[in-house]
VEXDRENZA-503828 format. One line per 3 residues: number of its first residue (from 1); for each residue x, z, y of N, C-alpha, C. Coordinates in steps of 0.02 Angstrom, whole numbers, plus 50000, padded with zeros to 5 digits. Example, Ala and Ser with C-alpha at 12.3 -4.5 7.8 and 13.67 -1.06 7.14 Angstrom:
2
1	50660:50390:49716:50615:50390:49775:50660:50390:49835 | 50642:50354:49888:50684:50357:49947:50645:50394:50002
% end
This chain:
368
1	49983:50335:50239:49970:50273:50204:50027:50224:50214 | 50038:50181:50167:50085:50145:50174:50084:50065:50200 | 50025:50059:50224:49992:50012:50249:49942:50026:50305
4	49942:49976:50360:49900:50011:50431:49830:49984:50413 | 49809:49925:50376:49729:49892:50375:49737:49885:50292 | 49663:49858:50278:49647:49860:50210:49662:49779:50203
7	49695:49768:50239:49692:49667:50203:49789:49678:50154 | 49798:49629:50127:49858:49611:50088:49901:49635:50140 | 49932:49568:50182:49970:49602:50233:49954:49634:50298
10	49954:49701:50290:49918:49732:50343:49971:49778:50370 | 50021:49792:50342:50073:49845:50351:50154:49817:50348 | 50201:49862:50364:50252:49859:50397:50311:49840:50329
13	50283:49892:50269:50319:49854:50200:50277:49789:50170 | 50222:49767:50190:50203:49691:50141:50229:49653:50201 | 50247:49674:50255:50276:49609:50303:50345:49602:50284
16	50375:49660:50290:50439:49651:50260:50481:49619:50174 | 50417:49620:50165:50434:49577:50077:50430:49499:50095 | 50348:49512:50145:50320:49424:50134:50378:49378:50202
19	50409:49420:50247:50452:49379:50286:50495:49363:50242 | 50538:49432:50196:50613:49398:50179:50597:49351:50129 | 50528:49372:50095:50508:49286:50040:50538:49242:50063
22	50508:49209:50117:50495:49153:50124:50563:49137:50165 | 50602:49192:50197:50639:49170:50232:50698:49151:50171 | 50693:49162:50104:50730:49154:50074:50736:49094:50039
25	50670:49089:50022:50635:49032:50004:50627:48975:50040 | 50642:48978:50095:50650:48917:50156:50729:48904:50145 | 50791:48947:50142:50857:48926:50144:50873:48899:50089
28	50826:48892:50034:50849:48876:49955:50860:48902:49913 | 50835:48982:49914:50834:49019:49838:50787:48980:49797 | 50807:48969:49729:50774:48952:49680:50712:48994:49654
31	50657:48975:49640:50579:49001:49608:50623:49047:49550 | 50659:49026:49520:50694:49058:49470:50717:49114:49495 | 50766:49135:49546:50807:49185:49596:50741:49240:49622
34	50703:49206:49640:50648:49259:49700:50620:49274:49619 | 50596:49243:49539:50568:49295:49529:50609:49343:49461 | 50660:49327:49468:50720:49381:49471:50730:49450:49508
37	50732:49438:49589:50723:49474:49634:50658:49535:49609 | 50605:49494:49618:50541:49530:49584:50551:49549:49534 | 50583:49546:49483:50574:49590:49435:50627:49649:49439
40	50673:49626:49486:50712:49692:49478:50695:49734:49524 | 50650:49733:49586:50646:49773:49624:50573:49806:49603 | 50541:49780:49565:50486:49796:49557:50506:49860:49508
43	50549:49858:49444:50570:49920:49412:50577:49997:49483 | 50594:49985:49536:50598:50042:49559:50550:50048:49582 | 50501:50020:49599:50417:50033:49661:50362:50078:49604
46	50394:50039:49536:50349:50074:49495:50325:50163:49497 | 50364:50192:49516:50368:50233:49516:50339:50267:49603 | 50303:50226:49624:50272:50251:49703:50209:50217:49711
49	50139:50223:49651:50073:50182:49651:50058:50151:49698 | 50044:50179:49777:50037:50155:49818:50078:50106:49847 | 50128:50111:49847:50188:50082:49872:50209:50010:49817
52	50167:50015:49780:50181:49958:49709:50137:49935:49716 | 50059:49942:49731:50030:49898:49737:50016:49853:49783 | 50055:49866:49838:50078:49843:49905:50141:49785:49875
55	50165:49798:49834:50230:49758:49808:50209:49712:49771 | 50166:49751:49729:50135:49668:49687:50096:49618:49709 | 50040:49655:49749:50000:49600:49785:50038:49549:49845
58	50069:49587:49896:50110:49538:49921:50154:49477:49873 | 50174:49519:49830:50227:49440:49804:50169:49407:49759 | 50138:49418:49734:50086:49382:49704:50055:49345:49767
61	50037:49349:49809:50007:49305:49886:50069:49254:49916 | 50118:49273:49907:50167:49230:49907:50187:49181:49849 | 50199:49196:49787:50217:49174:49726:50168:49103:49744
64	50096:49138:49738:50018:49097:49753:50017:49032:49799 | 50049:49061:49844:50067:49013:49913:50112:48945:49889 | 50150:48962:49848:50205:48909:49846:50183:48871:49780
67	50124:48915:49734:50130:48864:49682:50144:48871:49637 | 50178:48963:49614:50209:48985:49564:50206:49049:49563 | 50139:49052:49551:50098:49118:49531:50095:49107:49450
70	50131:49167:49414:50135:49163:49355:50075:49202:49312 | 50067:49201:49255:50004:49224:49206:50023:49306:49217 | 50093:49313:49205:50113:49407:49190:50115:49427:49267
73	50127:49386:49331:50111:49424:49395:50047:49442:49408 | 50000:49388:49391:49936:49398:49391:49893:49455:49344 | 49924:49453:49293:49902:49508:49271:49920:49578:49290
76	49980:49581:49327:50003:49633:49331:49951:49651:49425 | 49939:49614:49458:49878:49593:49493:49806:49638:49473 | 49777:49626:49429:49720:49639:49390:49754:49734:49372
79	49817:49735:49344:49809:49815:49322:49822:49842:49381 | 49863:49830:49428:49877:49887:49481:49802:49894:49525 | 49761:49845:49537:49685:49840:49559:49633:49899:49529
82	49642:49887:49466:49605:49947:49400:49637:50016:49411 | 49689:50044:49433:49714:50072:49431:49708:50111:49506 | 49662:50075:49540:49639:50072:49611:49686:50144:49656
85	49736:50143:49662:49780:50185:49698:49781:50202:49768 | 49778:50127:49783:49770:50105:49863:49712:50121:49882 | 49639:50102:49843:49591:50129:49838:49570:50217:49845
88	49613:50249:49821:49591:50306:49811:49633:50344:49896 | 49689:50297:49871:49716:50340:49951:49690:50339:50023 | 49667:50273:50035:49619:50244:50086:49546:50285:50102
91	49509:50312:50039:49473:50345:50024:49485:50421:50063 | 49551:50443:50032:49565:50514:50046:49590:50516:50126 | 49605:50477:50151:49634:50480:50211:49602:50462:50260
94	49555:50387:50256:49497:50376:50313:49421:50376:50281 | 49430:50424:50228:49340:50423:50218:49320:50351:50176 | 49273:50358:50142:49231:50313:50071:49227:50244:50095
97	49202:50240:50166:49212:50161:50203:49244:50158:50204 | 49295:50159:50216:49396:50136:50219:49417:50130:50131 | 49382:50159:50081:49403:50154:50022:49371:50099:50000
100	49297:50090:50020:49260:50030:49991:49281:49949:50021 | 49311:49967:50083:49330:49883:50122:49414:49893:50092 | 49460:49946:50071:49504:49909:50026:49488:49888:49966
103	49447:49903:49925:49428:49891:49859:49401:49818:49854 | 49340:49814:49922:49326:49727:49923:49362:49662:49925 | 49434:49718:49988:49485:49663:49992:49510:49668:49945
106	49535:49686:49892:49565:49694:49848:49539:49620:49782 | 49481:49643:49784:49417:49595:49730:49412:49529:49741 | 49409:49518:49850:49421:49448:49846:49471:49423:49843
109	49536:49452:49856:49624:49434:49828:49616:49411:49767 | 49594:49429:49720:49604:49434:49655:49542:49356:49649 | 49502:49375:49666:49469:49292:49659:49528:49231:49697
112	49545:49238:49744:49563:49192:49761:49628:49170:49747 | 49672:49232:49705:49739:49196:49663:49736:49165:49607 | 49672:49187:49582:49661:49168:49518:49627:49100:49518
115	49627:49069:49571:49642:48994:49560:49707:48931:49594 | 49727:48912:49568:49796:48894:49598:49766:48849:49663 | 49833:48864:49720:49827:48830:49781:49828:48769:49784
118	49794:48730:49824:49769:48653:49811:49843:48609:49869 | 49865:48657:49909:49924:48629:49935:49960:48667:49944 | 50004:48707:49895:50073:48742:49909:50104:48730:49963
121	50130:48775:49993:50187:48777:50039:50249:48749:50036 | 50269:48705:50061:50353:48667:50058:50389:48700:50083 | 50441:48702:50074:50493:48735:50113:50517:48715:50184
124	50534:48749:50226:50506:48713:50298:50604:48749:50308 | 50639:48694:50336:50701:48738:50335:50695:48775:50427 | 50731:48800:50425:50756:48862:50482:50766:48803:50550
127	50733:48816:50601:50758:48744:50652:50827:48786:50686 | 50870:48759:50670:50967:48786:50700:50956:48781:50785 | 50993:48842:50818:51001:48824:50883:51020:48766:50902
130	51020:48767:50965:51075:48699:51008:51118:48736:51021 | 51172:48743:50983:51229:48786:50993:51280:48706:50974 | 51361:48749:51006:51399:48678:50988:51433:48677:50923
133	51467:48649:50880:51451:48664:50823:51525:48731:50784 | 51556:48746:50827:51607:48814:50807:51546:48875:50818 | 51523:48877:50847:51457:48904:50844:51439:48935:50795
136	51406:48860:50764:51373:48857:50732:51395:48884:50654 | 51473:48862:50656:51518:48870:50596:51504:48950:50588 | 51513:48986:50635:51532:49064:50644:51431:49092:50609
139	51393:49053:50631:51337:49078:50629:51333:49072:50533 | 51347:49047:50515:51337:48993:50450:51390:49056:50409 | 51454:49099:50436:51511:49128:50389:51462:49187:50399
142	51441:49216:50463:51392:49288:50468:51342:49274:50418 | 51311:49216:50411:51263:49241:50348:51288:49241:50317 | 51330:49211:50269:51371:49202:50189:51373:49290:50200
145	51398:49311:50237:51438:49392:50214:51348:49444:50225 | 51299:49426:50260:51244:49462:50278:51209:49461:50222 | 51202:49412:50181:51171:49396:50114:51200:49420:50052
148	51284:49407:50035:51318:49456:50008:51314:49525:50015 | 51293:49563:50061:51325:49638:50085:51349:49658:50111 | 51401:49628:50143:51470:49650:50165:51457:49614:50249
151	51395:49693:50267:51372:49713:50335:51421:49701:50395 | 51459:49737:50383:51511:49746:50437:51561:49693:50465 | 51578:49648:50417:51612:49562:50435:51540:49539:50470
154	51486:49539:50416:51427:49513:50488:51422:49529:50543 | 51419:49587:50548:51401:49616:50624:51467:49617:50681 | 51514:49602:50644:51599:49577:50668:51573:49514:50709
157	51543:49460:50670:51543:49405:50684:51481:49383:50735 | 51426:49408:50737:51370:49418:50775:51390:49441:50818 | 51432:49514:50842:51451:49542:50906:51522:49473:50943
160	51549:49434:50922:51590:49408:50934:51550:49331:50969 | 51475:49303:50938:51456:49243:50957:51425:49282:51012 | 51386:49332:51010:51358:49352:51062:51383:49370:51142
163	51447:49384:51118:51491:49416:51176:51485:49334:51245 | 51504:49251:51185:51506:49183:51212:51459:49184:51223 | 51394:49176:51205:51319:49153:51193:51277:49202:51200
166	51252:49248:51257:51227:49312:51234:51134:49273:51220 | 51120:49216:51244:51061:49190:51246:51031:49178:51169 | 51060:49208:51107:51058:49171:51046:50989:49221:51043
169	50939:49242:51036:50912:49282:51005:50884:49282:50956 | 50898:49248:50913:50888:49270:50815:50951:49279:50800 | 51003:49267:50815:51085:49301:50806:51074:49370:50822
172	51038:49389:50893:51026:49464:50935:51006:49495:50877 | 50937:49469:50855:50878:49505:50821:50909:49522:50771 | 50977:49491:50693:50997:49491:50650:51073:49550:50647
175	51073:49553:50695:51158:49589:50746:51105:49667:50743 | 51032:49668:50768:51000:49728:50779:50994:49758:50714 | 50961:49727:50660:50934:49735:50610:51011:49758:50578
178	51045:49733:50583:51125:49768:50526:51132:49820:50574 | 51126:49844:50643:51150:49931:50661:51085:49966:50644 | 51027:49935:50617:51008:50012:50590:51013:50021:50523
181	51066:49985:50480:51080:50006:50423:51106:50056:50411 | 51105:50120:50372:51120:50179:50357:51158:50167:50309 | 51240:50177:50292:51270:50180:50241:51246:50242:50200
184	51262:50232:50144:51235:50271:50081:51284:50321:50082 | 51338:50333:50110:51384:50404:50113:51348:50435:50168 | 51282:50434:50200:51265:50470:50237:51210:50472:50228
187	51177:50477:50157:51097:50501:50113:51110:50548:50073 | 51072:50605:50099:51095:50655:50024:51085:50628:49969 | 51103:50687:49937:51128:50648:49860:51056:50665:49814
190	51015:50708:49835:50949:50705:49800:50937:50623:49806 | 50879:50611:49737:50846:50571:49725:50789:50577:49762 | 50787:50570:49828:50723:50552:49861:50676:50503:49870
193	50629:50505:49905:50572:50434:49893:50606:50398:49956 | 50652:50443:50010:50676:50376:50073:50734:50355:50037 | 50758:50388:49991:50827:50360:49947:50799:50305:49921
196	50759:50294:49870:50735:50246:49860:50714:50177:49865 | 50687:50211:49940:50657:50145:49998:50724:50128:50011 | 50785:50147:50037:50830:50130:50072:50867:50076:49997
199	50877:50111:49965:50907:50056:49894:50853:49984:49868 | 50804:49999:49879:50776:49940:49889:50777:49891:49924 | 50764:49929:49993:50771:49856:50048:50828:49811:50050
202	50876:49873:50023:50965:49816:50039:50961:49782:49965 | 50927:49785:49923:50919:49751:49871:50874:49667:49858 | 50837:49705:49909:50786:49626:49942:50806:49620:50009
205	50866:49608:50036:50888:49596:50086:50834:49604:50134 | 50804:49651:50157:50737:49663:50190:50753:49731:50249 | 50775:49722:50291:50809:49770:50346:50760:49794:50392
208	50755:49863:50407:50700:49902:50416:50745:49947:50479 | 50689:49963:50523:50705:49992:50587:50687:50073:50541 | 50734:50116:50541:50727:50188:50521:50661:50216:50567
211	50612:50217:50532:50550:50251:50565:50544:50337:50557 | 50538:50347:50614:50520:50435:50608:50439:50442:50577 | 50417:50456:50501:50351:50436:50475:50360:50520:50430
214	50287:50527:50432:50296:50588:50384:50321:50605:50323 | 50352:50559:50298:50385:50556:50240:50461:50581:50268 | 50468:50591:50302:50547:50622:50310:50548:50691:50316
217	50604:50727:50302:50607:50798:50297:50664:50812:50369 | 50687:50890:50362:50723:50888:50406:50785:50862:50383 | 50821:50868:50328:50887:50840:50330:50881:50758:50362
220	50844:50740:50328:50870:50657:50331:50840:50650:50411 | 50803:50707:50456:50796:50671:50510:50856:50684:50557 | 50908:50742:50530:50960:50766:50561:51005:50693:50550
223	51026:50661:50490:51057:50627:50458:51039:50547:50510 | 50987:50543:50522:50973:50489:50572:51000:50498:50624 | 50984:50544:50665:51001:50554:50708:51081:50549:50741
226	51098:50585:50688:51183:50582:50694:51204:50521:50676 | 51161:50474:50641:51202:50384:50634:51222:50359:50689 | 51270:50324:50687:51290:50296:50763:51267:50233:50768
229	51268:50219:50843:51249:50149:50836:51186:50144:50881 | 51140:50192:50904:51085:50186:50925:51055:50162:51001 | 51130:50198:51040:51134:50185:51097:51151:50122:51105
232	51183:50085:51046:51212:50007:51055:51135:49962:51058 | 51095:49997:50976:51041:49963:50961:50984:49946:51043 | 50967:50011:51073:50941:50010:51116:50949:49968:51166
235	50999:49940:51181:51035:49917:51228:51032:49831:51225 | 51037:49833:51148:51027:49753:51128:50952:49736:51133 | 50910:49783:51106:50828:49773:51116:50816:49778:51180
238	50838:49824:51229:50825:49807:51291:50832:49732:51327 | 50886:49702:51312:50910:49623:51326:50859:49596:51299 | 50839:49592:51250:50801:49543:51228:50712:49550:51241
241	50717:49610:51256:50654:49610:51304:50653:49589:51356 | 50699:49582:51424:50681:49560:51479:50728:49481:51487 | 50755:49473:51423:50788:49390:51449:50734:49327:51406
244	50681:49350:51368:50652:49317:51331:50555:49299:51340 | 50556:49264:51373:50479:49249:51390:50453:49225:51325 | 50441:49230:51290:50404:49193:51198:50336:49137:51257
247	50278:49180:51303:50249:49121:51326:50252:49063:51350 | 50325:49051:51364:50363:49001:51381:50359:48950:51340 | 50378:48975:51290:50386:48911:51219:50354:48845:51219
250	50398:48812:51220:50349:48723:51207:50329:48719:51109 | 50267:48764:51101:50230:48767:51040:50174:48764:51034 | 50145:48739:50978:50096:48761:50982:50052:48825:51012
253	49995:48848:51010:49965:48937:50999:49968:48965:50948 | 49955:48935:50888:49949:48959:50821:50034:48978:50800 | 50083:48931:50822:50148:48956:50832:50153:49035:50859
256	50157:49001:50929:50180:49073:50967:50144:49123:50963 | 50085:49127:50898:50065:49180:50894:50092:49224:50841 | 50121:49160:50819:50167:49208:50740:50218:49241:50785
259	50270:49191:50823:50313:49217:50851:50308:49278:50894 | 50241:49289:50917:50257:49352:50968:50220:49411:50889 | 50202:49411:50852:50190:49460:50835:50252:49481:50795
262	50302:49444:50757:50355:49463:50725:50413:49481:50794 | 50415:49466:50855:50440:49490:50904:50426:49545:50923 | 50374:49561:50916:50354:49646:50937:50367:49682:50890
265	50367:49664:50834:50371:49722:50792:50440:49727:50791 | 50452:49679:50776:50548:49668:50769:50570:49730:50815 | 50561:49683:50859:50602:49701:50942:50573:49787:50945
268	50524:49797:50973:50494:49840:51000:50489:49913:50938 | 50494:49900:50861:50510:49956:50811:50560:49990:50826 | 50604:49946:50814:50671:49938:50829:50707:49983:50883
271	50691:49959:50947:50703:50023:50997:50661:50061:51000 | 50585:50086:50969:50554:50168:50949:50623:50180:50924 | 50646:50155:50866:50669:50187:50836:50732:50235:50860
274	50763:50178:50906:50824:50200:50934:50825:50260:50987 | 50770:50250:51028:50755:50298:51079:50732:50364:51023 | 50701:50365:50969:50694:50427:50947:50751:50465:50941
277	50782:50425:50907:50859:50459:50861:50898:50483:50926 | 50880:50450:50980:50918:50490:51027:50897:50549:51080 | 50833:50584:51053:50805:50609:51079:50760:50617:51143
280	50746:50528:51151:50703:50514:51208:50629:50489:51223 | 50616:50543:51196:50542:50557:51184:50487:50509:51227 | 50507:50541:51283:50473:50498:51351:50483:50418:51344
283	50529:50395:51343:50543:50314:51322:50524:50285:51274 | 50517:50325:51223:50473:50292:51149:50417:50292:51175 | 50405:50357:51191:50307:50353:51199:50277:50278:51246
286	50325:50253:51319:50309:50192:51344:50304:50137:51302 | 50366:50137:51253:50378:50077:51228:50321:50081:51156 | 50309:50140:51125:50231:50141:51071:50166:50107:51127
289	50170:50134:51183:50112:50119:51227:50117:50030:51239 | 50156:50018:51243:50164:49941:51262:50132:49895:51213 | 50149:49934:51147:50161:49888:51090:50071:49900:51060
292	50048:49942:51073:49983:49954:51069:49939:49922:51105 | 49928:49929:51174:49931:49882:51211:49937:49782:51195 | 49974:49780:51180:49990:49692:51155:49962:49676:51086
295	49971:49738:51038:49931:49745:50968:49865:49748:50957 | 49831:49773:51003:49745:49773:50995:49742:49719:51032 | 49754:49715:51095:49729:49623:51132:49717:49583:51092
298	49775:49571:51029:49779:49512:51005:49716:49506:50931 | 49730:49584:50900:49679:49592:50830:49629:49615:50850 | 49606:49640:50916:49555:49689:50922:49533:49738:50838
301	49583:49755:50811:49564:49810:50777:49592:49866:50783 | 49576:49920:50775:49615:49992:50776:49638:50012:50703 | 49620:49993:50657:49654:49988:50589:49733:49983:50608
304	49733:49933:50654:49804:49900:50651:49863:49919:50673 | 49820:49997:50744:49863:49996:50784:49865:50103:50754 | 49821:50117:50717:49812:50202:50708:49859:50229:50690
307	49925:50197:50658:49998:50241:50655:50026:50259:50707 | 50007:50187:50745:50036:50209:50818:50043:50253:50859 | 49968:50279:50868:49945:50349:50893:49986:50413:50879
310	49993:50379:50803:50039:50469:50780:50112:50458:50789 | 50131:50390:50800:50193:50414:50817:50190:50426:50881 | 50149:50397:50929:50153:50434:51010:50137:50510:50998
313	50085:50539:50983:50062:50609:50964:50150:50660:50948 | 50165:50627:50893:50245:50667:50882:50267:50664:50939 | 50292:50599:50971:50324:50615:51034:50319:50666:51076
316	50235:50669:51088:50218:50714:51132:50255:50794:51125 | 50246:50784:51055:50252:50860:51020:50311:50869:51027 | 50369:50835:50995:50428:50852:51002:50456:50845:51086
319	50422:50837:51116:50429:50841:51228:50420:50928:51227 | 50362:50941:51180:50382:51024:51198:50320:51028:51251 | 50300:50986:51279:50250:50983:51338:50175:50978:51339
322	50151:51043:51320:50071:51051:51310:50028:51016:51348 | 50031:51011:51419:50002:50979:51460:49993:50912:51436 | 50024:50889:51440:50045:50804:51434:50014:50780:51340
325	50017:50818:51288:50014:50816:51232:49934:50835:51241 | 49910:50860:51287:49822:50882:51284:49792:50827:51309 | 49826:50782:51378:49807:50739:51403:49807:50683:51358
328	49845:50681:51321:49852:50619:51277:49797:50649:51239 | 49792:50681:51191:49723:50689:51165:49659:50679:51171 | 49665:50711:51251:49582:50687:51291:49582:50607:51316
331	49642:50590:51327:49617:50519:51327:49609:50475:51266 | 49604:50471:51199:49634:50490:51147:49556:50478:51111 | 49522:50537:51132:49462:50563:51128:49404:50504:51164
334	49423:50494:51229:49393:50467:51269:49379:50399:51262 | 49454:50359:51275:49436:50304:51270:49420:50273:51179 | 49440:50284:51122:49445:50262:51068:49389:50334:51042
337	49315:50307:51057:49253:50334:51037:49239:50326:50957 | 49209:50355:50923:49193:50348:50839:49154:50270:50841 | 49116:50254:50910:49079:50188:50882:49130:50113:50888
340	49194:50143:50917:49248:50068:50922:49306:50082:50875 | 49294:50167:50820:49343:50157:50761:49299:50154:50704 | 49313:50115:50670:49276:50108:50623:49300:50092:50551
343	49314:50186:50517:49368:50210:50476:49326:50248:50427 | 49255:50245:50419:49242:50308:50384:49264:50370:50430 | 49295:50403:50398:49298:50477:50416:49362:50484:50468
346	49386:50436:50486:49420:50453:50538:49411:50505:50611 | 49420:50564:50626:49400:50612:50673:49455:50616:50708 | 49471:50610:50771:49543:50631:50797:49530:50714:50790
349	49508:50741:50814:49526:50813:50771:49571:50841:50734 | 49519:50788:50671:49549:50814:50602:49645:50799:50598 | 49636:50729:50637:49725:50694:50619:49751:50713:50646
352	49739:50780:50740:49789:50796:50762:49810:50862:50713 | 49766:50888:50705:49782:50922:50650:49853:50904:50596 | 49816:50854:50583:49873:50833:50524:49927:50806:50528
355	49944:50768:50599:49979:50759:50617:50055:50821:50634 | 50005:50856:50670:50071:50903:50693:50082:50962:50622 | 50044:50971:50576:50061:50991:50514:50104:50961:50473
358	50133:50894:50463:50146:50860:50434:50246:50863:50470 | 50242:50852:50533:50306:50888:50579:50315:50968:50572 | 50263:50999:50564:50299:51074:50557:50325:51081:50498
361	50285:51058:50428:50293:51058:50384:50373:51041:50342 | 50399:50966:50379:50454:50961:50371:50503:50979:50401 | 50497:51031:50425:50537:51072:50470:50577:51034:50534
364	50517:50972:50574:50547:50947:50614:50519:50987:50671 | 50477:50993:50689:50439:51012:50758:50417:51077:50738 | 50448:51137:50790:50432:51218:50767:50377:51230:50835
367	50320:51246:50800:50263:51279:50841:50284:51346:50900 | 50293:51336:50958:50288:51360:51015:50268:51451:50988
% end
């Protein structure tokens, strides 16, 4: 699934649309520009139901937010709904209850865009470090070139403030996000569905930690792997895990609650990701465990956190280590009972099953 819960933003692509929205929309793209953006990126999603109706409803919840929710988004709202995709997949994957609570959420979205917001969102600008202001100059030329494209003068200029200032961490976090960019001379040349995703995101400036997800085959997981850069990535997410207390913050709660959840995912995807590509199985699986851990505390739901599982589960698998891959199961089994998931047809059984089918299948993980 391309989404972890049945609400709008519940998953890892409607966060990644509805952050760079607004983050775009906070620096001064024009209503005109973002729905430009939308229409050109939306020509390629068309072609992935699930994955489009994830695209429309998010920017329609955003559009909504600010005040400029249009008649043809909204309608286009109403057909991808009828067309119930998300619906059907939710259905096929956690059972008729998981299809019927996306379909509801779906019904009350649709009531509630379809009346305009009584106080739109203003644009709230970016609060600038206390940096001194050459700094600041350097911070200000890295975006001009990060927003353009032209990756590599950014990440020139980010590795250079950081080297003075290593304390910057949204410079860190923005420096992370450009090394896991994959240049396009290193995607096969098939028309694939990660080809796709990857031409998109750099199209909505929307930068994505390379996830090991069943949608990858073996080439492109060879092709990750061999990107460079990972051992750097790791290294930077490590820093910013142990130099950064977020409970610290003089903020509100309702603040630092945004802030630590876009910190974990950020931060903590980010090096899964890196520790995979480098074949360190054992270190992802802590750092999935952590993030699970901090992820249910806060939602108490398991909707939120059930990808998780399978990417620890792979780990296990690709360790090679039966023992340890059974134990995880029985605890697995144990502690996360059918009466505290509550998925329809969710069976761990059935998903380890499918899980490690889904790795043999793409010729990543060869059965013992």
């Amino acid at each position: 699934m391309a989404t972890d819960g049945v609400k709008i933003i519940d998953g890892d692509m409607a966060f990644d649309i509805y952050s760079t929205f607004f983050e775009k929309y906070n620096n001064g793209v024009t209503v005109e520009e973002l729905k430009h953006i939308y229409e050109t990126d939306r020509k390629v999603w068309m072609s992935f139901p699930i994955d489009y109706e994830i695209f429309v409803t998010t920017y329609a919840l955003a559009f909504w937010e600010i005040g400029e929710l249009t008649d043809e988004i909204l309608t286009e709202v109403k057909s991808v709904i009828d067309r119930k995709a998300g619906v059907t997949d939710w259905a096929e994957q956690c059972g008729t209850v998981a299809g019927k609570a996306r379909q509801k959420e779906l019904e009350k979205f649709l009531i509630k865009i379809s009346q305009p917001k009584t106080r739109p969102k203003k644009r709230t600008l970016p609060a600038k470090p206390k940096i001194g202001e050459v700094e600041q100059q350097i911070i200000e030329e890295a975006e001009k070139y990060r927003v353009l494209g032209e990756f590599d003068k950014a990440k020139t200029l980010y590795k250079k403030l950081l080297t003075e200032k290593p304390d910057l961490h949204d410079v860190r976090l923005k420096y992370i996000k450009l090394l896991c960019y994959i240049p396009q001379t290193q995607i096969t040349a098939n028309k694939s569905r990660l080809e796709e995703i990857y031409n998109t995101t750099i199209m909505s400036d929307c930068f994505i930690a390379i996830a090991y997800s069943t949608s990858l085959n073996a080439p492109h997981f060879e092709i990750i792997k061999t990107h460079t850069g990972w051992a750097e990535i790791e290294e930077q997410c490590q820093y910013m895990i142990a130099h950064r207390d977020v409970d610290k913050m003089e903020a509100s709660t309702r603040r630092k609650n945004k802030i630590l959840d876009c910190w974990y995912l950020n931060v903590h995807l980010r090096l899964f990701s890196a520790l995979m590509a480098q074949g360190k199985y054992a270190e992802a699986i802590k750092v999935k465990e952590d993030f699970v851990q901090f992820d249910y505390s806060r939602h108490k739901e398991f909707s939120m956190i059930s990808s998780d599982f399978e990417d620890i589960y792979q780990c296990y698998l690709l360790l090679y280590n039966d023992e340890e891959t059974q134990k995880f199961r029985k605890k697995c089994e144990t502690e996360w009972t059918r009466d505290k998931i509550d998925l329809g047809g969710w069976y761990w059984d059935r998903e380890f099953i499918y899980w490690e089918e889904n790795l043999t299948k793409n010729g990543i993980y060869l059965r013992l």
